[in-house]
C-alpha positions in Angstrom: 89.2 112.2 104.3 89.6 110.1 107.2 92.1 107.1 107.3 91.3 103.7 108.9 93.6 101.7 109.8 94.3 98.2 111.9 97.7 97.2 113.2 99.0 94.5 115.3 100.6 94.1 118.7 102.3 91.0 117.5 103.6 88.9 120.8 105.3 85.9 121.6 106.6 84.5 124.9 110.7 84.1 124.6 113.3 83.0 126.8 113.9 86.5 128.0 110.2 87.2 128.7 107.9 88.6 125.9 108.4 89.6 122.6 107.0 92.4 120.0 107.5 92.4 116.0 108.5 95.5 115.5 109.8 97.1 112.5 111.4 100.6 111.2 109.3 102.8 108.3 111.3 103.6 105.7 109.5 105.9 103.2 110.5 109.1 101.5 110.2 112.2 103.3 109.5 111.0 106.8 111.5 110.4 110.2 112.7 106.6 110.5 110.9 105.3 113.4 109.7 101.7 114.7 106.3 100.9 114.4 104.1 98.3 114.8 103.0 96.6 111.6 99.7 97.5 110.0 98.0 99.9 107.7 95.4 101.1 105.5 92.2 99.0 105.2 90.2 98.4 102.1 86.6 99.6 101.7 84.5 97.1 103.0 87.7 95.0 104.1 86.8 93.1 107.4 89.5 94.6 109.8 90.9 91.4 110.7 91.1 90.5 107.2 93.3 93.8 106.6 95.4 93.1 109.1 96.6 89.6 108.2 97.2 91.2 104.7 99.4 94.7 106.3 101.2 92.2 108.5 101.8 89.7 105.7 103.1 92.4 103.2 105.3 94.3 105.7 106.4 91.1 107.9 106.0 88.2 105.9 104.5 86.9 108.8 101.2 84.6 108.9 98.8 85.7 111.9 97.3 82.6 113.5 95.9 84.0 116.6 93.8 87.7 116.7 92.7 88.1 120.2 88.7 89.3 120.0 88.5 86.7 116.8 86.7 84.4 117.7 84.0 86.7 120.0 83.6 88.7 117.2 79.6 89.2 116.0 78.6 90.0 112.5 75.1 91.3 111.8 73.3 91.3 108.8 70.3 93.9 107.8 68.6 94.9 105.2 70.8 98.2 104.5 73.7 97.3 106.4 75.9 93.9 107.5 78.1 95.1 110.6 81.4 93.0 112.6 81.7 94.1 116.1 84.8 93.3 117.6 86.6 93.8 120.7 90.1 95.2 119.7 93.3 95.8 122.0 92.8 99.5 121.8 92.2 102.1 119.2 93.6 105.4 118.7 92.8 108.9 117.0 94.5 111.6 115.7 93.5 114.9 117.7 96.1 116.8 115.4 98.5 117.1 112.9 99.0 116.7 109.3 96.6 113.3 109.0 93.7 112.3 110.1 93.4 109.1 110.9 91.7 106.2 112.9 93.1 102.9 113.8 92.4 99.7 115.8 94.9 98.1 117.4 94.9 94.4 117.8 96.7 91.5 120.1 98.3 88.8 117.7 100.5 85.7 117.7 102.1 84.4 114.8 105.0 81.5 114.1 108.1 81.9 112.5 110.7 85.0 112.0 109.8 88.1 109.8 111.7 89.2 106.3 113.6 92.0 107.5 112.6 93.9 104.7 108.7 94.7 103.8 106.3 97.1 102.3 107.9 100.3 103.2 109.7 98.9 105.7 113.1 97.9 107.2 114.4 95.8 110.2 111.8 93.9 111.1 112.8 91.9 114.3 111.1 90.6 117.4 112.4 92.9 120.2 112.0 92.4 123.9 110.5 94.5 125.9 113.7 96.3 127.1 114.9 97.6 123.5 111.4 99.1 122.9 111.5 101.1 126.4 115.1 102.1 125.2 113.5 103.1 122.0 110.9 105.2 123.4 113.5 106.5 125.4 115.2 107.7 122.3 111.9 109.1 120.7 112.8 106.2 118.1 109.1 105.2 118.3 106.1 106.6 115.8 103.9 108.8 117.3 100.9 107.3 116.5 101.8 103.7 117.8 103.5 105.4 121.2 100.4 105.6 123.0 99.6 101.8 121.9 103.2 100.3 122.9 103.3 102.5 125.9 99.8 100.6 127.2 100.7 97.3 126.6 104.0 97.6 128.1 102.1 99.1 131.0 100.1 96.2 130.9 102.6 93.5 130.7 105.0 95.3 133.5 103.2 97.8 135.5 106.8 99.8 135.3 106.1 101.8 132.5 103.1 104.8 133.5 
C-alpha cells in the first residue's frame, strides 16, 4: 500500500527575513526530527482540504493562503471528477521501510501555533538560519529534507 500525503511549507515574512512552521515528531519508536506539518489524506479528500485539516490538528493553525488554490481545475466525467493542481513540489520514496507519495504545498497562515499537536512537539516559526543549523545537525526528517532544502534554495540561492 502506497501512502499519500500533503504537507505544507508554511511561510511568513518576519523582522529577521522569512519564516517556516516547523515542528518536532514525537511518536513511539522513531528518531525526533523537525518536519514540516502535514500527513495522511483521506480517500477521496481534496488535497487541499487535507492539508488545512493535518496543519490544523498538528499546529492549531488556520491556512488562509495555499499557493496553486485558486488556479486549481476540477473536472467532472462520467466515471471520474479530477482536481489538478499546481503544488510547491512533490516527493517519493525510492526506498526504505514506507512507501509513500506526498505533495508539498506553499502556505500562509495568521497567528502562533500550539506547541503541542497530533504527534507532535515544539511547534515554532523558525527562521531560515535555525533550519540550515538543523539540517546541519541531521535534526531534519528525511522525507521533508529534499523539500526544505529547495525552498531554502529558492529563497537564498546559498544553500545547493
Amino acid at each position: 500500500m502506497i501512502h499519500v500525503n500533503v504537507r505544507g511549507l508554511i511561510i511568513r515574512e518576519a523582522e529577521n527575513g522569512k519564516q517556516l512552521v516547523i515542528q518536532l515528531r514525537k511518536r513511539t519508536g522513531e528518531p525526533e526530527v523537525y518536519e514540516l506539518p502535514g500527513g495522511r489524506i483521506n480517500e477521496y479528500e481534496k488535497m487541499v482540504d487535507g492539508l488545512r485539516r493535518e496543519i490544523m490538528e498538528e499546529t492549531g493553525l488556520t491556512v488562509n493562503v495555499i499557493r496553486g488554490e485558486a488556479d486549481s481545475l476540477i473536472t467532472a466525467g462520467r466515471s471520474f471528477s479530477v482536481e489538478c493542481i499546481k503544488p510547491y513540489a512533490s516527493y517519493q520514496t525510492i526506498e526504505g521501510p514506507v512507501d509513500s507519495f506526498g505533495v508539498y504545498f506553499l502556505c500562509e497562515a495568521d497567528g502562533e501555533p500550539q506547541r503541542e499537536g497530533d504527534d507532535s512537539g515544539d511547534v515554532h516559526w523558525a527562521g531560515l538560519d535555525e533550519v540550515q543549523k538543523l539540517i546541519a545537525e541531521k535534526r531534519v526528517s528525511e522525507i521533508d529534507l529534499p523539500a526544505v532544502l529547495l525552498f531554502l534554495r529558492d529563497e537564498t540561492k546559498t544553500v545547493g
